[in-house]
N, C-alpha and C positions, 0 to 999 in steps of 0.2 A: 150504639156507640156515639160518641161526640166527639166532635174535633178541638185539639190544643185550641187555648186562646193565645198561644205565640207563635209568632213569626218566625217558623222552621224552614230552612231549608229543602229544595226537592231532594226527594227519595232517592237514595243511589240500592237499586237493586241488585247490581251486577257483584258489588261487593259486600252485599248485605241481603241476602236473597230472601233473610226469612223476616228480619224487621223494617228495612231499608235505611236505617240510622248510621251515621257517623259519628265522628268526632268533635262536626262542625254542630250534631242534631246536640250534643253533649252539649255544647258551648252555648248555643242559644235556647236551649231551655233551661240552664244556670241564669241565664243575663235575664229569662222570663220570669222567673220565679224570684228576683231581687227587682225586677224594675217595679215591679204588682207589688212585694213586700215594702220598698222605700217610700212608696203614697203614704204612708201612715206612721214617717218617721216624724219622731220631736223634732222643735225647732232647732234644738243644738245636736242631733241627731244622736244621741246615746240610747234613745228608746225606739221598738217599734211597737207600737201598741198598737196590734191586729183588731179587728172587729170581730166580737163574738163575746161568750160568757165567759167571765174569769175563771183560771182555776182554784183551787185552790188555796195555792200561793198569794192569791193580790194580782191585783191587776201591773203594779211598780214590776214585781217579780217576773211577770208575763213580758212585761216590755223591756226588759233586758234578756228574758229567752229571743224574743224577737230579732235582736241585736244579734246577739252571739249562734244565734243555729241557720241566719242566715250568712253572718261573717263565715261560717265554716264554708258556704256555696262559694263565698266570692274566690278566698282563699285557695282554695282546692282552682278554682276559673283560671285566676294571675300567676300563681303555682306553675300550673301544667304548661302557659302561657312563656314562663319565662321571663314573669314579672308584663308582661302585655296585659294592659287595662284600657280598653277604647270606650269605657265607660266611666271610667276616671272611682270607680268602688271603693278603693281603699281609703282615699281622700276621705270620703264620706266613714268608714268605721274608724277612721285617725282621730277625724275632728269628734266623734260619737265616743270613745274613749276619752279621749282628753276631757268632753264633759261629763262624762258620767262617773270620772274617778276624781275628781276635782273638788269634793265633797260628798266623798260614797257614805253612806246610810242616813244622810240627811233627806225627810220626809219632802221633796219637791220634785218636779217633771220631768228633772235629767240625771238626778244621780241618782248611783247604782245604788240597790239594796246590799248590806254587807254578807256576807257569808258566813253561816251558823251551823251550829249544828241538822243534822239531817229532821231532827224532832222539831226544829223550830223555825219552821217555812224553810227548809234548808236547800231549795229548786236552786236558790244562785251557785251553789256546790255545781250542780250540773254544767250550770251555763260557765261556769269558770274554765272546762276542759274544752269547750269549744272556742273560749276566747284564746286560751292558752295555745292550743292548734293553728289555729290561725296568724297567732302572733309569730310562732317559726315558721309557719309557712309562707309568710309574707316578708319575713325580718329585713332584706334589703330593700325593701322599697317603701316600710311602714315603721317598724319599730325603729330600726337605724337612724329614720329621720325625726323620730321624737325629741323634741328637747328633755333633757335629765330630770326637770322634774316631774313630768308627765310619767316618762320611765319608772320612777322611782314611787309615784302613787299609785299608779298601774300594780307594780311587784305588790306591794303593802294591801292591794284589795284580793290580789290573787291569794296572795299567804296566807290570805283567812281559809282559804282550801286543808293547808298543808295544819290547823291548827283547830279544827273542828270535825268532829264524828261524823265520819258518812253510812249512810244505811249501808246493812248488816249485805250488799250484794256487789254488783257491778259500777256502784260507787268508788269503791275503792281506784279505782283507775284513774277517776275526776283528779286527786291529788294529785295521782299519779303522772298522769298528764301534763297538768302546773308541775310540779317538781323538774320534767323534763324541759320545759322550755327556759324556766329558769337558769335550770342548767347550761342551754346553752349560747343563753345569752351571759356567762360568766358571772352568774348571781346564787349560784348554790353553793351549797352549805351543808353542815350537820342534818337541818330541819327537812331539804329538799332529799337527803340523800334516806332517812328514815321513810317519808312517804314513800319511794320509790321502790324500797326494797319490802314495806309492809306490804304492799301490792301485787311484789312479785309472789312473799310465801302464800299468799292466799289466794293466788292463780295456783301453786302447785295443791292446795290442799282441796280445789274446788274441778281441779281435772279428774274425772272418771275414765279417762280412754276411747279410744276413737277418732277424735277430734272432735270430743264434745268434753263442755265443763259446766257442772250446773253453777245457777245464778246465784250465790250464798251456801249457806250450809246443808239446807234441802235438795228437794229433786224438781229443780226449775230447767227444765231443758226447753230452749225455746230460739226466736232469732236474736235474743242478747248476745246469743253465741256468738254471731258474725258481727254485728254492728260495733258490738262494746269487748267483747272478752276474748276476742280474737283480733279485733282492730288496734285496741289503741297498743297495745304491746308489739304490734310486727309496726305498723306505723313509725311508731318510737325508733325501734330497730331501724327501720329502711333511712328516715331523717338523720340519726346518731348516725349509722354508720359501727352501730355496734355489731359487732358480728357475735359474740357469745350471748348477747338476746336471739339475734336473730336464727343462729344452730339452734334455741331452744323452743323458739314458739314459730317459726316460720314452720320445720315440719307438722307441729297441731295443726297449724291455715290448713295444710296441703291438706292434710288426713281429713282432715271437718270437711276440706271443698269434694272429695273422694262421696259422703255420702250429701251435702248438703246439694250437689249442683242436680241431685235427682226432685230434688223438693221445689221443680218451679214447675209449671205445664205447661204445653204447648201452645197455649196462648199468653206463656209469660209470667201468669199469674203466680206469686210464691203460697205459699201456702197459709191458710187462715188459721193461725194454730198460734197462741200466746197473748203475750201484753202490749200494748203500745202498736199495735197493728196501725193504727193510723198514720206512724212513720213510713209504711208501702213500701215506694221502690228503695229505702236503705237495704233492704232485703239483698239486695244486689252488693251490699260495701264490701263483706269478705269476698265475693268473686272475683270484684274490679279490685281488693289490697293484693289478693293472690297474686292476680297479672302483672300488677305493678310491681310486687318486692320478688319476683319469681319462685314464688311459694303457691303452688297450685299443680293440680296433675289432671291441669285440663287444655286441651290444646287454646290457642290463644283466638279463634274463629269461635270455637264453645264459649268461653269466657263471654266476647263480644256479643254473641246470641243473647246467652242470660240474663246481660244489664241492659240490654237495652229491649229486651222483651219483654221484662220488668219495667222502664221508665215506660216505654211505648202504651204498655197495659191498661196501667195510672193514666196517664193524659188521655188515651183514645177512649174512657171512661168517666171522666168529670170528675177526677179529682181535684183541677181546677175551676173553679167558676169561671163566667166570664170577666169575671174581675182576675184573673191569675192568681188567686190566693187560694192554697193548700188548703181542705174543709177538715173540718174532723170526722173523720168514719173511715172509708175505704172506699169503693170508688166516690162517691158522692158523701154527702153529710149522712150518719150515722150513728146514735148515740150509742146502740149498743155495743160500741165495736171501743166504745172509752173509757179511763181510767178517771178516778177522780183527781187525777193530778194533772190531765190535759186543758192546755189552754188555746186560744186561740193560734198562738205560735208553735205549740208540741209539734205541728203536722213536720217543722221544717229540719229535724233529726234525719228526714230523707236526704238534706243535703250531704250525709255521708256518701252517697253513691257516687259522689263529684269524686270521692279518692281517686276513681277510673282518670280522672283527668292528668291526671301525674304522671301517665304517660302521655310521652312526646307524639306528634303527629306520624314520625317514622317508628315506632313499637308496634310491633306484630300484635297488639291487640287492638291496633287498629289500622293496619295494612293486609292482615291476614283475613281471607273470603269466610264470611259465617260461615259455622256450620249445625246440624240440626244439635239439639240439646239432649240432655241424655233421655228425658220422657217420650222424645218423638223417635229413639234409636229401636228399640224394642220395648216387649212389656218386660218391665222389670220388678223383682223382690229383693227386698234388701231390710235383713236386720240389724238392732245396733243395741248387742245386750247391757251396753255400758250403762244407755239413756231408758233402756226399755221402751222403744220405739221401732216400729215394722212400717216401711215403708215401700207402696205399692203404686204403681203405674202401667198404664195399657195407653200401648201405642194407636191405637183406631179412634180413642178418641182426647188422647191426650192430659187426661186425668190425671193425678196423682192423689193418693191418700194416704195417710197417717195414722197408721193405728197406734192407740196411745196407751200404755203399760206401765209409763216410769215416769211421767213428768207431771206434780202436782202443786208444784209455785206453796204449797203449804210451808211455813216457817216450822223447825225444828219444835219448839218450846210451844208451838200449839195444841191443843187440845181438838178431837174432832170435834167441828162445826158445820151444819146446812149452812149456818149464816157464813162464811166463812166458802165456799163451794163456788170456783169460778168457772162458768160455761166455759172459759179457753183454755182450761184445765181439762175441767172435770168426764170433759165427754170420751168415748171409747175411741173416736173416730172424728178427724178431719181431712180437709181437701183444697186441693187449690180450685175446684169451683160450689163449694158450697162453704156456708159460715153457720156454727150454731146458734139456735133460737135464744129469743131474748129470757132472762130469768123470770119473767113473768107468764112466760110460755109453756106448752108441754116440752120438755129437755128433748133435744132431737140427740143418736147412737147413745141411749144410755137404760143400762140396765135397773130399775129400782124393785124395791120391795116396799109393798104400801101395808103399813101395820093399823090397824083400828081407823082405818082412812088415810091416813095417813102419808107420802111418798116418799122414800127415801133418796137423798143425792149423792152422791161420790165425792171423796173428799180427801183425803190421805190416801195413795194408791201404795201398796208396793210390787215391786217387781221379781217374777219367781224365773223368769227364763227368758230367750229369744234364741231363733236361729233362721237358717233358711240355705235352702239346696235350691237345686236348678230347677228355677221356675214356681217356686215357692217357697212358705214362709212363716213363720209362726210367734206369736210375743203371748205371754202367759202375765197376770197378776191376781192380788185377791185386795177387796179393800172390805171397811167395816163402814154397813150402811149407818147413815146419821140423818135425824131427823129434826126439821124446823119446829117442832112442838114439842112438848112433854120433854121426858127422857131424850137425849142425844142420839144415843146409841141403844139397841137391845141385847142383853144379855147373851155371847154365844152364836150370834148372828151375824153370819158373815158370806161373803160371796167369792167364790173361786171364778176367774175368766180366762179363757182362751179365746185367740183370734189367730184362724190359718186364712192365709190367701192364697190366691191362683188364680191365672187372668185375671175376668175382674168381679169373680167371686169372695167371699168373704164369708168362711165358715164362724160362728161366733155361739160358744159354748160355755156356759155358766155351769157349776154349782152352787146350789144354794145349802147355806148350812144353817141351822138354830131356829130356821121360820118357823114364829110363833102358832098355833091352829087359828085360818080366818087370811092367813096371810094373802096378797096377790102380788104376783109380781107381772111385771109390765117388760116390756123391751121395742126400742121405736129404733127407725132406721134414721136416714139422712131428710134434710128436710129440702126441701127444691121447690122451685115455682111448678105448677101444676101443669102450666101451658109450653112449661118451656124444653129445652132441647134435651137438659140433664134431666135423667129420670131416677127414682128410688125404688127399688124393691125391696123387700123382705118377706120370707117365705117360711112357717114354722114346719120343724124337721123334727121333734120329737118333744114331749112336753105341753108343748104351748096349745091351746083351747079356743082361741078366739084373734080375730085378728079385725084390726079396724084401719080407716084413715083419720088423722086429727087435725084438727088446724092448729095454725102458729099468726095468728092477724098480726103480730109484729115485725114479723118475715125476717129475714137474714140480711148483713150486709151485701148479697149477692142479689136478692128481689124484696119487693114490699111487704108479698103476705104468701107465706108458704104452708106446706100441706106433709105430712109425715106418715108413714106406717106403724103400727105399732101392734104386738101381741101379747096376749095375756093367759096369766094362768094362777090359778088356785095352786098354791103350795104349803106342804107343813112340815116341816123338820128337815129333812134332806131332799132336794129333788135336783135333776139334771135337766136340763134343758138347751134344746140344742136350736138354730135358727141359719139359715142363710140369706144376707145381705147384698145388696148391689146398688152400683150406683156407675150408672153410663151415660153416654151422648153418643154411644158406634150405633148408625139407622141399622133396626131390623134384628134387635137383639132379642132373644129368645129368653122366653119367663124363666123363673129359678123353677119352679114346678118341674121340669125335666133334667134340673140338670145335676140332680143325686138320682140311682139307682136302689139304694138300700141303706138305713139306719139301724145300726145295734149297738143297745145302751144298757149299761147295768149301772151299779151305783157310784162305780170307780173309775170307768172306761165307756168309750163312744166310739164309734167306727162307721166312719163313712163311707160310703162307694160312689165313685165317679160316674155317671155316665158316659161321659165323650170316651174315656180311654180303660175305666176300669181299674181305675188307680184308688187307694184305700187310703184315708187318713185314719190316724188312731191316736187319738189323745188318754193318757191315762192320769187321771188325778192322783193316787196312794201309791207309787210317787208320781210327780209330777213327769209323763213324757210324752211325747210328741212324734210321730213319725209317720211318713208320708214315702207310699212305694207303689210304682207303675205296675 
């Protein structure tokens, strides 16, 4: 570990027994994260143009992310504050405002880029919703004292929001967003009132239940959930004062926080699972919106553990440099953990977790003593047939993992594609202490089928089942393997998968259907550092031929250069194949080797036998079913 490069306050253990953070650790790690950001503002302060490679967008576009995703930090600081700025922030995004709208889309140092559609550099869309956030949450002490013309070109650069096409997902909100501060600053309208309610039917049409809603028309289940699609609408709510939003999305927060608050580990860490991982501890903003709008069914000490086990995680890991600026990766710099749409500034979407700051110094989410989180209560299973996701956790060493059945970030109107297959998707299985291997690596949890040489990747998942009884758990899909060469896809060829867990076993059973003669199929476990505390097992239970270890020299966002299990087997036309997985840090854990007593397998049905208790799982494919009895 590494220590912050800001000047934190001492530890208070007595009411923070598990991270030692306060409210005051809140406050000056917001004031660290803007003083490091502001070294690199324009002269007229409308840009921050970070150090690092552009994204996508331009560098102009970059330096108005800069502006606007640290304005949310400040915001959320003087917000919680009371309008209290001992650092005098707002002055500074007042005057950075006033010049960057003062001549928006004109090609020089301080004005903004205009806002376009999502197809054509359309990143200022984004940053529009964190200026717009900021501006209500600062309005008496910033907007109010704008002079009207400033106001008025402010409105006019915003409305390019409410007046261009946002991608096809969690965009939608962006206007939505703008639409709401317009409103109420007494500037809306026909236009303002259209964004807001587009927004809304496509929150209803994009909730699956649970408290999960995928990202778009697909099956994107991921932390968009909390940061964007769960945030800006209770947000909205808690600000407005509307109460017929807030009856309607405030109970989703609660339900989402029900399975989400199991997804962090006991060292805080949230789980390595989606897009935009580089945003970190935002991971924590549905927890700390919960708290805040009292939409959460977590006690208010829980709450306080998770966000700040989360921020604590991130610093005491080097996600700051010693320069205080936010790297791109996860804990340190990281390419493989990026989007091609990240820039030097993307890291600072963490400043959602500042929402926590909106409460006051006397709220019991931050007067009430931690307490432990749900990963360190007991081992727990928990499925969630909506998302097709099983979620697994063991209290000995604080783990959690993800088994993944339903979330494939594939756009509807796609075609399968390899080229198109994202490690943060595609894999069967993640964790809050491992990340998967780079795309140029052997695929760590993933089943393939190699045809004429060939491997195949996961690509389009769908989802056939979930559930889970005391003390275990099960998530079922099949997808259609697709290949970087030749042909995409093979005729008929397809794979059925089950995943049961218990403690921190992980039963993982395949069919394979249509394997051409010549075919091989492969299956690798989790990928870990070789030396280190987390270890990987995998163990072939019926089927499988061969077993090896592989490397991964590009290693994971978790270590440099990591090391995988992996088995194999000759297959042709139908075969079943069964394996058990593991993945621990409890000292003195005992091989998978012991810990089945018997496998029976025909071509429809598998049946396992426990040793420790003599408990029987039996999955049956023709039809799909699952049952597990002591």
């Amino acid at each position: 570990m590494t220590s912050s490069p800001f000047r934190l306050p001492a530890e208070d253990r007595a009411s923070s027994p598990h991270t030692g953070f306060t409210r005051a650790h809140w406050e000056a790690a917001a004031d660290g994260l803007l003083h490091a950001a502001w070294k690199w503002a324009t002269p007229g302060r409308a840009m921050l143009d970070l150090p690092g490679r552009p994204s996508r967008s331009g560098v102009r576009s970059d330096g108005l992310e800069g502006y606007a995703r640290t304005f949310l930090a400040a915001a959320f600081r003087v917000a919680g504050a009371g309008g209290g700025d001992p650092h005098n922030w707002l002055e500074r995004y007042a005057d950075g405002l006033t010049a960057g709208t003062r001549t928006a889309g004109r090609d020089d140092a301080e004005s903004w880029p205009l806002i376009l559609d999502h197809t054509v550099f359309g990143q200022p869309m984004v940053e529009s919703a964190s200026v717009a956030i900021g501006l209500r949450l600062t309005r008496p002490w910033l907007w109010d004292r704008l002079d009207p013309g400033t106001q008025d070109r402010a409105e006019e650069w915003l409305r390019g929001a409410l007046r261009h096409s946002p991608a096809p997902n969690n965009w939608y909100l962006f206007p939505f967003s703008v639409a709401g501060f317009l409103e109420s600053v007494g500037r809306g309208d026909p236009e303002t009132a259209r964004a807001r309610q587009r927004a809304l039917d496509l929150l209803e049409v994009w909730y699956r239940g649970e408290g999960w809603y995928a990202d778009g028309d697909g099956r994107a289940f991921d932390h968009y959930n909390g940061w964007a699609l769960h945030l800006y609408p209770v947000l909205d709510a808690y600000l407005s004062g509307d109460a017929e939003l807030a009856a309607r999305y405030g109970p989703r927060l609660s339900e989402h926080l029900e399975s989400f608050s199991l997804m962090f580990g006991a060292d805080g860490a949230p789980l390595h699972f989606g897009r935009s991982l580089t945003y970190r501890f935002a991971a924590g903003a549905a927890v700390g919106m919960g708290a805040v709008s009292g939409h959460t069914p977590l006690a208010p000490g829980v709450s306080r553990r998770l966000i700040s086990g989360s921020l604590r995680y991130f610093l005491d890991r080097g996600a700051t440099g010693e320069d205080g600026l936010l790297s791109l990766g996860w804990h340190g710099p990281h390419d493989a953990t990026l989007q091609v749409y990240s820039g030097p500034s993307s890291p600072y979407w963490a400043s959602k977790a500042f929402v926590a700051l909106l409460a006051p110094e006397d709220h019991p989410l931050w007067t009430a003593a931690e307490e432990p989180a749900p990963s360190e209560s007991a081992d727990r299973v928990l499925s969630l047939p909506s998302a097709g996701l099983l979620v697994q956790s063991t209290r000995a060493d604080g783990i959690v993992r993800l088994h993944n059945h339903g979330s494939d970030h594939a756009r509807p109107h796609e075609g399968e594609s390899a080229a198109a297959s994202d490690p943060h998707y595609a894999r069967l299985a993640y964790s809050t202490s491992t990340g998967p291997t780079a795309v140029g690596n052997t695929p760590d949890n993933h089943l393939s089928v190699r045809v004429a040489g060939i491997r195949s990747s996961r690509f389009r998942i769908h989802p056939t089942g979930a559930g889970h009884g005391d003390g275990w758990g099960w998530a079922a899909s099949w997808h259609r393997p697709v290949f970087p060469e030749g042909a995409p896809t093979v005729p008929g060829l397809r794979v059925e998968s089950v995943t049961v867990v218990r403690g921190r076993y992980e039963l993982r059973v395949h069919r394979i259907l249509g394997a051409p003669a010549g075919s091989l199929a492969e299956q690798t476990g989790w990928a870990t550092d070789p030396g280190g505390e987390v270890r990987s097992a995998l163990h072939g239970l019926h089927g499988w031929a061969e077993r090896e270890e592989v490397r991964a020299p590009q290693g994971t966002a978790f270590t440099g250069w990591a090391v995988l299990p992996r088995l194999a087997a000759e297959v042709e036309g139908t075969a079943v194949l069964v394996a058990l997985a593991s993945l621990t840090a409890e000292p003195g854990a005992a091989g998978l080797g012991v810990a089945v007593s018997g496998v029976d397998v025909d071509v429809d049905t598998v049946e396992v036998r426990w040793a420790d208790d003599g408990a029987v799982t039996r999955v049956g494919f023709a039809p799909l079913e699952v049952v597990h009895a002591g």
